[in-house]
PyMOL Python script that loads the backbone (N, CA, C, O; Angstrom):
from pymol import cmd

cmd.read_pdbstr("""\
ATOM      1  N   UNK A   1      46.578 -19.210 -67.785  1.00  0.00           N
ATOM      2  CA  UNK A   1      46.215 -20.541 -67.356  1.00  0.00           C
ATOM      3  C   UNK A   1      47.459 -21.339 -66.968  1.00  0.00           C
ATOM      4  O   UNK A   1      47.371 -22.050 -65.967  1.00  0.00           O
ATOM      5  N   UNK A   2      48.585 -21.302 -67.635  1.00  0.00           N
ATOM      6  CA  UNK A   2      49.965 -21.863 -67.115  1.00  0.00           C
ATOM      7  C   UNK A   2      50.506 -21.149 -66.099  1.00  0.00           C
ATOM      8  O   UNK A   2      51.174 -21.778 -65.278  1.00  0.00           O
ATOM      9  N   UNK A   3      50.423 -20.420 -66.015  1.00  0.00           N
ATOM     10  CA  UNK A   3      51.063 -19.875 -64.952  1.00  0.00           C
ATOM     11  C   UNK A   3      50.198 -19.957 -63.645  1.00  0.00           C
ATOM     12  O   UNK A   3      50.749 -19.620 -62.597  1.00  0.00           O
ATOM     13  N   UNK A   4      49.151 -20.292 -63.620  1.00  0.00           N
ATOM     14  CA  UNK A   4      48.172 -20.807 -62.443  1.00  0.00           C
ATOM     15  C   UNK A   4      48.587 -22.073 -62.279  1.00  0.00           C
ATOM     16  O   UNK A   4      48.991 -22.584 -61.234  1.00  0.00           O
ATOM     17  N   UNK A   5      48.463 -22.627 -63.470  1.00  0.00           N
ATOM     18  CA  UNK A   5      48.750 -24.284 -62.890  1.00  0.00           C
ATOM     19  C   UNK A   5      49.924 -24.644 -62.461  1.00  0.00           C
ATOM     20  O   UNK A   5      50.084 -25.658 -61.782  1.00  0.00           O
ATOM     21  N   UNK A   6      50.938 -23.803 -62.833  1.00  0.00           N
ATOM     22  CA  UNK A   6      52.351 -23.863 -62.372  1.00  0.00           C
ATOM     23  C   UNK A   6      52.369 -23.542 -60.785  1.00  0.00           C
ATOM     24  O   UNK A   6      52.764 -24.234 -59.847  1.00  0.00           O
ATOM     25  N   UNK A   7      51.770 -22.179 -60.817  1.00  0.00           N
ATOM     26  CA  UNK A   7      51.880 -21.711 -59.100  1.00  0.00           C
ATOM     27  C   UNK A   7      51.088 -22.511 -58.163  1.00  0.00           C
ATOM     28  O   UNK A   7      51.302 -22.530 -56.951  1.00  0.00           O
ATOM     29  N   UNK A   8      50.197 -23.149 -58.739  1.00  0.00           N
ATOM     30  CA  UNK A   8      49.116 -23.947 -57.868  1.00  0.00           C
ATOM     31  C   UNK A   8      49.538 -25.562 -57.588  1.00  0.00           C
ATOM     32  O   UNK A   8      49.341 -26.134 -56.516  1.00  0.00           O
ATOM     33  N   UNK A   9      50.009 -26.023 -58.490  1.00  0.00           N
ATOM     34  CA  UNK A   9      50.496 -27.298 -58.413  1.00  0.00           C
ATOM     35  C   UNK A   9      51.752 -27.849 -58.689  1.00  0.00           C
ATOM     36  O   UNK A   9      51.985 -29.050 -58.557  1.00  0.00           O
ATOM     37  N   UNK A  10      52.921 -26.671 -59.227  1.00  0.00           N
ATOM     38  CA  UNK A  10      53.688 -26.762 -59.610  1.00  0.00           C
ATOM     39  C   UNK A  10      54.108 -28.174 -60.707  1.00  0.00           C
ATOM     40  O   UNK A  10      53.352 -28.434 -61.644  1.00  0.00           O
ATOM     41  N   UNK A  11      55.180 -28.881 -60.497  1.00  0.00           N
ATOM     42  CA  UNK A  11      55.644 -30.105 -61.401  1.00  0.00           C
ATOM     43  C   UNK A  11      54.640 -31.016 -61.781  1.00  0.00           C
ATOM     44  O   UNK A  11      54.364 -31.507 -62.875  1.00  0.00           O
ATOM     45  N   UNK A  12      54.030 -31.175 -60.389  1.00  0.00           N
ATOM     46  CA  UNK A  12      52.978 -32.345 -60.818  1.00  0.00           C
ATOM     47  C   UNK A  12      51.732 -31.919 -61.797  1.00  0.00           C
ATOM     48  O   UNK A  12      51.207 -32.722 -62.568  1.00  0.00           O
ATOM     49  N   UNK A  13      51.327 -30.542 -61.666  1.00  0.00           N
ATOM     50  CA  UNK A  13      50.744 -29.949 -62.334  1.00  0.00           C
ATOM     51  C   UNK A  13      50.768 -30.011 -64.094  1.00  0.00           C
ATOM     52  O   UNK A  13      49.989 -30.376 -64.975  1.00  0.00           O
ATOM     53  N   UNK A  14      51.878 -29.539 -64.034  1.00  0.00           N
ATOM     54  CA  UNK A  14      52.404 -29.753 -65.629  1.00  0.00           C
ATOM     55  C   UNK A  14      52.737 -30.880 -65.997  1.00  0.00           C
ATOM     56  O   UNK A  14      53.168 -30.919 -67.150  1.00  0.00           O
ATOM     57  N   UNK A  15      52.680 -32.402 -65.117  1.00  0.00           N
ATOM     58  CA  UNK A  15      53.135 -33.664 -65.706  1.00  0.00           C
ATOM     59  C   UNK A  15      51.759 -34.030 -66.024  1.00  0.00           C
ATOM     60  O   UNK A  15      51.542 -34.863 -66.903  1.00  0.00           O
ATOM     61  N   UNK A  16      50.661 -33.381 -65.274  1.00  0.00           N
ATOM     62  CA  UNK A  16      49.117 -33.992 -65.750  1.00  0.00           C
ATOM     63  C   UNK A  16      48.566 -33.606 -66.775  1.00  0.00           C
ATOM     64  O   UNK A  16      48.021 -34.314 -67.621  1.00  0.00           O
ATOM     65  N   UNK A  17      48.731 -31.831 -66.759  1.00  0.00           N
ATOM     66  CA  UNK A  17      48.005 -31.183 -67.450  1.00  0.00           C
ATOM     67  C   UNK A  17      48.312 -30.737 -69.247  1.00  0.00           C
ATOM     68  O   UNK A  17      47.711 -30.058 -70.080  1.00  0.00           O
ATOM     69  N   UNK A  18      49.743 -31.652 -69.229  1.00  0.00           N
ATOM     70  CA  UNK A  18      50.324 -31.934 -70.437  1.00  0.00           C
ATOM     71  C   UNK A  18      49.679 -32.069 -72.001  1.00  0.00           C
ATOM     72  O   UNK A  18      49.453 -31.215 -72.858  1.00  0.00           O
ATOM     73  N   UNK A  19      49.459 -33.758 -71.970  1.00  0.00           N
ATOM     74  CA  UNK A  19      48.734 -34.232 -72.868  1.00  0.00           C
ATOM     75  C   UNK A  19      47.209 -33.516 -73.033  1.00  0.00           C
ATOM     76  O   UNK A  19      46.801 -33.312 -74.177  1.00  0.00           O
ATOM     77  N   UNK A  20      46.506 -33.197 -72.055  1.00  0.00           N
ATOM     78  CA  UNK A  20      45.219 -32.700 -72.147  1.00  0.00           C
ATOM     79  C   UNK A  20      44.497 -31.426 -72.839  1.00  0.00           C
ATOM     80  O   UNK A  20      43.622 -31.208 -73.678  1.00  0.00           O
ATOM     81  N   UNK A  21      45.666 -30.481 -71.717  1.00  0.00           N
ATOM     82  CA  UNK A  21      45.503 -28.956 -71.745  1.00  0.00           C
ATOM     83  C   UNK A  21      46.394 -28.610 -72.085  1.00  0.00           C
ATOM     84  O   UNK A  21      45.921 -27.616 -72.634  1.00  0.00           O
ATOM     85  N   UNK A  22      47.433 -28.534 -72.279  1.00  0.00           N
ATOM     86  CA  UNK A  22      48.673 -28.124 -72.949  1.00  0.00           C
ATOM     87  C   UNK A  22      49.009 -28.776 -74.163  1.00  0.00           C
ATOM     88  O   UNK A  22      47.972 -29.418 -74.338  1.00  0.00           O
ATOM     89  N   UNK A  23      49.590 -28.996 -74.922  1.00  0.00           N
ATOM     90  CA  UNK A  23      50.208 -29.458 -75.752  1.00  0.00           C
ATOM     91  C   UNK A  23      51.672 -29.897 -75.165  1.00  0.00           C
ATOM     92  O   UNK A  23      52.357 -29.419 -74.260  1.00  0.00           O
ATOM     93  N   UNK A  24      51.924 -31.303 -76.294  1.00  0.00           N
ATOM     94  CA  UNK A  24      52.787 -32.084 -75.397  1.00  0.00           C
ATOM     95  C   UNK A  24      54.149 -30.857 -75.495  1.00  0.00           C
ATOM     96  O   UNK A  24      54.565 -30.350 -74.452  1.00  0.00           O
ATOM     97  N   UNK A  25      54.661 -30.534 -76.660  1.00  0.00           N
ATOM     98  CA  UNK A  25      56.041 -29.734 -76.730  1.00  0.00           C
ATOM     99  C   UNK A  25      56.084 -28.518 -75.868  1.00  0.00           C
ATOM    100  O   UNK A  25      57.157 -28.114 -75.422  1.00  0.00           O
ATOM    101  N   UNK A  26      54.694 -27.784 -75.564  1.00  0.00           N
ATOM    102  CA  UNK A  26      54.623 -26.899 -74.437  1.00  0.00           C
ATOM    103  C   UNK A  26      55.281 -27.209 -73.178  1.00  0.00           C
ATOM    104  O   UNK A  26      56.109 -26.626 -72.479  1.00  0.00           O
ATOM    105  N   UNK A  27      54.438 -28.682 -73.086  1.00  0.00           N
ATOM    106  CA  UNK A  27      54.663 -28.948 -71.408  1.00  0.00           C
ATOM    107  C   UNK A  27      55.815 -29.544 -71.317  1.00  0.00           C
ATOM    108  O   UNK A  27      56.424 -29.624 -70.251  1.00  0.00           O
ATOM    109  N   UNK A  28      56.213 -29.997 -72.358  1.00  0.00           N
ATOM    110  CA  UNK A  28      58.212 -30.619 -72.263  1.00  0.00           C
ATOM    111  C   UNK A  28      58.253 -28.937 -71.999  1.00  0.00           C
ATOM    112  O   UNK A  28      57.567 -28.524 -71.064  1.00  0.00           O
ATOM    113  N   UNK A  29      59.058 -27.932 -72.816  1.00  0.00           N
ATOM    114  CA  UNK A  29      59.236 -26.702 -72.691  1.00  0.00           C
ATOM    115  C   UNK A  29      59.302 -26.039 -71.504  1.00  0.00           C
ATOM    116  O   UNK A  29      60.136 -25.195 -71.174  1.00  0.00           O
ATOM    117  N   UNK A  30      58.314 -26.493 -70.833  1.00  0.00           N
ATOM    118  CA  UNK A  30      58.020 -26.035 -69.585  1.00  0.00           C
ATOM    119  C   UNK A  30      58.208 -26.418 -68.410  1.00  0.00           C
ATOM    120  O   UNK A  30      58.240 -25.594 -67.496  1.00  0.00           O
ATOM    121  N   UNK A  31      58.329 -27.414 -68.245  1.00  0.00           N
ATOM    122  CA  UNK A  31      58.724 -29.017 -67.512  1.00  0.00           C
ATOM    123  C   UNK A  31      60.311 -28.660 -68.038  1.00  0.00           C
ATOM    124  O   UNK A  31      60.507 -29.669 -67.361  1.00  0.00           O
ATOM    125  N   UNK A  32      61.172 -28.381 -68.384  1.00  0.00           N
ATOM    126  CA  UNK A  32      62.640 -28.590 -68.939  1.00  0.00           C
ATOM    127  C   UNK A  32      62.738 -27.330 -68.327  1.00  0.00           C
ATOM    128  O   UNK A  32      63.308 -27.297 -67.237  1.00  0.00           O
ATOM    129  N   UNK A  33      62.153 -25.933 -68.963  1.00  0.00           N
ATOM    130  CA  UNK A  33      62.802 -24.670 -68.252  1.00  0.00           C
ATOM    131  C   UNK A  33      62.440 -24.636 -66.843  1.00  0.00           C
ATOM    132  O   UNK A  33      63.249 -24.023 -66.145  1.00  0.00           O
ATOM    133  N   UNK A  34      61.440 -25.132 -66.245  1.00  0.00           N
ATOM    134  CA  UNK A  34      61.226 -24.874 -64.085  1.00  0.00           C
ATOM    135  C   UNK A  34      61.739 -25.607 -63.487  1.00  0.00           C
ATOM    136  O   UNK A  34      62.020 -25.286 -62.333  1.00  0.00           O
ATOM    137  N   UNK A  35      62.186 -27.223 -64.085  1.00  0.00           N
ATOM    138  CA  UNK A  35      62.378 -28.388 -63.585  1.00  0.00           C
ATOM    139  C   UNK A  35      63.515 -28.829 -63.997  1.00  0.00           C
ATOM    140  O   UNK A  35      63.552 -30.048 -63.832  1.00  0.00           O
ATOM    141  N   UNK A  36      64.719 -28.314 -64.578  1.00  0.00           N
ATOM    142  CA  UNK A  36      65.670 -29.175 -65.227  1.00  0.00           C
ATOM    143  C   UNK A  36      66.247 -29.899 -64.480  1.00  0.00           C
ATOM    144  O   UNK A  36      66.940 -30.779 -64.992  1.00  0.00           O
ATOM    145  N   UNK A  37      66.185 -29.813 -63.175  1.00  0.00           N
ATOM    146  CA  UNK A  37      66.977 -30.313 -62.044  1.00  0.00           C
ATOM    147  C   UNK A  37      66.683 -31.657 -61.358  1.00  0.00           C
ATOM    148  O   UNK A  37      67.340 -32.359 -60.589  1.00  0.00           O
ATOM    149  N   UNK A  38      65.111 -31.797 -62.067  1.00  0.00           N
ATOM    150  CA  UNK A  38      64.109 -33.079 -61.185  1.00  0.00           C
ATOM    151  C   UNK A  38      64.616 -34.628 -62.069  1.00  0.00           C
ATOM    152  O   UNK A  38      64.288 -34.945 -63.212  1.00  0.00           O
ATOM    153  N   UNK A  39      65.225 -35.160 -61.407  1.00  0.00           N
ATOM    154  CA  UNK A  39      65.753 -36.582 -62.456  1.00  0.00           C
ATOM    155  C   UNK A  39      64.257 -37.391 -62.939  1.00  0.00           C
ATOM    156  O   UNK A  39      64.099 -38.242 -63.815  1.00  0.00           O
ATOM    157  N   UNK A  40      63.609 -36.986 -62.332  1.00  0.00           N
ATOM    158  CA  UNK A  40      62.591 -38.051 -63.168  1.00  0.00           C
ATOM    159  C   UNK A  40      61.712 -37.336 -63.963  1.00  0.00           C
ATOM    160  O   UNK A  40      60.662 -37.907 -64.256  1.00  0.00           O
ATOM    161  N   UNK A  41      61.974 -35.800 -64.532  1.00  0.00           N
ATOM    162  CA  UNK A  41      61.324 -35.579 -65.143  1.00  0.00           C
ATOM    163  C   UNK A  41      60.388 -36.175 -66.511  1.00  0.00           C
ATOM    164  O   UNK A  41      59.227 -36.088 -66.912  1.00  0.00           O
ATOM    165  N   UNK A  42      61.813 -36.896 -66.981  1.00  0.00           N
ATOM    166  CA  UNK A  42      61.369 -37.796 -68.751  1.00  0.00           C
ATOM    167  C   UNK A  42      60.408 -38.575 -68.419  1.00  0.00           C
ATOM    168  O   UNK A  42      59.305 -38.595 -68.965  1.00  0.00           O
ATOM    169  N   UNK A  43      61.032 -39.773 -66.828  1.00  0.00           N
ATOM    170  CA  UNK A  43      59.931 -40.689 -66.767  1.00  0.00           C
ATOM    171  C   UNK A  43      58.709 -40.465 -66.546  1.00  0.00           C
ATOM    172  O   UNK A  43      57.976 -41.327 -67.030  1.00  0.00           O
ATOM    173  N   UNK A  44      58.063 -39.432 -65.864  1.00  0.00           N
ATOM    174  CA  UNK A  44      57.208 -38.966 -65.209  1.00  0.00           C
ATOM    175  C   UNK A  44      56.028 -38.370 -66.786  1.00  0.00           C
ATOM    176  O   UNK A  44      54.956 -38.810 -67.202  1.00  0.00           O
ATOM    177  N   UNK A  45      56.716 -37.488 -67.141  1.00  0.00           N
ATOM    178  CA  UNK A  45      56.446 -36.855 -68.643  1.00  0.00           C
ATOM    179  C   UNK A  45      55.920 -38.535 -69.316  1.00  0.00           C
ATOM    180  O   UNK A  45      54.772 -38.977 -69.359  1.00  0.00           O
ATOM    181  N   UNK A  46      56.716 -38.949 -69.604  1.00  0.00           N
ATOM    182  CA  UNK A  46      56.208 -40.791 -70.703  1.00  0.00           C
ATOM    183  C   UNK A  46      55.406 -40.939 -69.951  1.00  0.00           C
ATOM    184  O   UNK A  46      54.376 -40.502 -70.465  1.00  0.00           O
ATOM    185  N   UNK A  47      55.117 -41.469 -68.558  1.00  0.00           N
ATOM    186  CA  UNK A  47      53.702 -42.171 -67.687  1.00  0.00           C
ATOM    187  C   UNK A  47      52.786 -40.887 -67.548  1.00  0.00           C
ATOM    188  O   UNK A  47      51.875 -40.924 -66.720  1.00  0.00           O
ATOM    189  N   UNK A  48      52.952 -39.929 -68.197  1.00  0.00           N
ATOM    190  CA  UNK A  48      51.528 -39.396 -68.222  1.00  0.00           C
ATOM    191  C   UNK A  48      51.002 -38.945 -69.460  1.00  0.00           C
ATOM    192  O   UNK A  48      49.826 -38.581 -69.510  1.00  0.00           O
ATOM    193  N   UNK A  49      51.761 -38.922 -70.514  1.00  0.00           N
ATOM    194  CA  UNK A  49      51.106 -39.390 -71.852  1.00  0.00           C
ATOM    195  C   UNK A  49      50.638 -40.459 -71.980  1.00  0.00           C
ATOM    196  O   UNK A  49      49.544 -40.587 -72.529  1.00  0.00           O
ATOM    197  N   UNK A  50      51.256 -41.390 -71.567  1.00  0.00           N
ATOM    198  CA  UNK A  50      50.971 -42.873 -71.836  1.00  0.00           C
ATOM    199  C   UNK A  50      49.361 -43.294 -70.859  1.00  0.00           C
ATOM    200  O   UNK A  50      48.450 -44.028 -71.240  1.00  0.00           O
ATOM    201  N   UNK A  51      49.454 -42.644 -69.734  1.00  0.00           N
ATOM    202  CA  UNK A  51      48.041 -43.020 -69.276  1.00  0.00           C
ATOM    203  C   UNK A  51      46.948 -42.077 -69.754  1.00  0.00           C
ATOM    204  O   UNK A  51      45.822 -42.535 -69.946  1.00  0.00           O
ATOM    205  N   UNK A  52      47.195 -40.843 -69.952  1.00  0.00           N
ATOM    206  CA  UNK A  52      46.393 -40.188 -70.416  1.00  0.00           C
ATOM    207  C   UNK A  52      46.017 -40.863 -71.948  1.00  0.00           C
ATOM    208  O   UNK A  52      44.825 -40.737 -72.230  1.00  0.00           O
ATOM    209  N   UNK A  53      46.700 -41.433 -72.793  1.00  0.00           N
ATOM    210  CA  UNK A  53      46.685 -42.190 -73.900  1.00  0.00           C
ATOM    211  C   UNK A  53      45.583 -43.057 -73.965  1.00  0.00           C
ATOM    212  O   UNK A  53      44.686 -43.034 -74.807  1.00  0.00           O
ATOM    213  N   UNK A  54      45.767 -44.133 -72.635  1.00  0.00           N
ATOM    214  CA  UNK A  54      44.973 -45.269 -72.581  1.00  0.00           C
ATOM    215  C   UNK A  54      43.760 -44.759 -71.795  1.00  0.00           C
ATOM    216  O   UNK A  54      42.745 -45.444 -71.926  1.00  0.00           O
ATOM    217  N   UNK A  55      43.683 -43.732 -71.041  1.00  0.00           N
ATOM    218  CA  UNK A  55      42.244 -43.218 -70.508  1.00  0.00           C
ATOM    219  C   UNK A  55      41.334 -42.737 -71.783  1.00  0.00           C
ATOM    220  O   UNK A  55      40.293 -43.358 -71.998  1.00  0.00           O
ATOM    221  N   UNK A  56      41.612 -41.913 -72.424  1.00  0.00           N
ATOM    222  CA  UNK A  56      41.366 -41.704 -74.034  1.00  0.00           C
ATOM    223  C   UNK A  56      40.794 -42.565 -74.518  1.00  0.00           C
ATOM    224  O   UNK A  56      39.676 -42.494 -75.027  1.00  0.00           O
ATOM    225  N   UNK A  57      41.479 -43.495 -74.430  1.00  0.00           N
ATOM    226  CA  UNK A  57      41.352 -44.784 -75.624  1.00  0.00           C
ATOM    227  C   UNK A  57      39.931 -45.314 -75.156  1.00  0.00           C
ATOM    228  O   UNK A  57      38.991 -45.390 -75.948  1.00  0.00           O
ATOM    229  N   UNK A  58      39.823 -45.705 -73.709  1.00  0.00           N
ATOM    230  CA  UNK A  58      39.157 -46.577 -72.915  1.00  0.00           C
ATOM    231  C   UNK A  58      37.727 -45.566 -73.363  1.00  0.00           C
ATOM    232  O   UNK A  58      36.888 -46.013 -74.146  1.00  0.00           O
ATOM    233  N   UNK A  59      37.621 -44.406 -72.854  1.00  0.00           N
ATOM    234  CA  UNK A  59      36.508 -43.426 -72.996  1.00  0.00           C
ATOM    235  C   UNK A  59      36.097 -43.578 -74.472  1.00  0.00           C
ATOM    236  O   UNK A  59      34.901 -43.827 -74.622  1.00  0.00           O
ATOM    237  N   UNK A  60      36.915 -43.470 -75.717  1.00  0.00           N
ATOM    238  CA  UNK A  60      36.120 -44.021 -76.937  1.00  0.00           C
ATOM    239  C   UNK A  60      35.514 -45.250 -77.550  1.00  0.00           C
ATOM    240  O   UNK A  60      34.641 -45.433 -78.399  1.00  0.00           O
ATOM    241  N   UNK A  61      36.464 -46.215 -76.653  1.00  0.00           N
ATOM    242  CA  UNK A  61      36.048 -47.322 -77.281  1.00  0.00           C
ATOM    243  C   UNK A  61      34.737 -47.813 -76.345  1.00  0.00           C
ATOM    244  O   UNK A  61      34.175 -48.826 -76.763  1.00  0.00           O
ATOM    245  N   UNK A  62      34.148 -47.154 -75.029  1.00  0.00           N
ATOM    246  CA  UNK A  62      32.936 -47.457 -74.638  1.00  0.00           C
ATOM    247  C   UNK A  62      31.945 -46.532 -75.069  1.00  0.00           C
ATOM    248  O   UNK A  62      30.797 -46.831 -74.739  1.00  0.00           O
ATOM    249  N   UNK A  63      32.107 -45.399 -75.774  1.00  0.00           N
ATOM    250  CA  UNK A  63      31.223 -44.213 -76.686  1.00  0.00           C
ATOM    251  C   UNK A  63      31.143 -44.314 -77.843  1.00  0.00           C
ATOM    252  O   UNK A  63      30.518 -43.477 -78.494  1.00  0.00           O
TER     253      UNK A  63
END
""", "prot")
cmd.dss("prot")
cmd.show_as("cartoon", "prot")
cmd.util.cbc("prot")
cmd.orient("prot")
């Protein structure tokens, strides 16, 4: 499954599919060994925990 989402969507792939489907230390891990080179990796990584966080949030607190 990582290695699909890697070949299919590469970076952006793993900045989404992080928090959800991966586990967060995976997708750092993984995001650090394909990408060490991308400067916005950290920021990119924080704004998609962080929205995936508040999408979460939003979906329980109307269920």
């Amino acid at each position: 499954m990582v290695y699909k989402i890697m070949k299919k969507w590469g970076l952006p792939g793993i900045i989404i599919t992080t928090p959800v489907l991966l586990s967060i230390p995976l997708g750092a891990f993984l995001a650090n060994k394909y990408y060490r080179k991308h400067t916005l990796l950290i920021p990119y990584m924080m704004a998609s925990i962080i929205g995936w966080g508040l999408v979460i949030s939003v979906i329980i607190k109307w269920f």
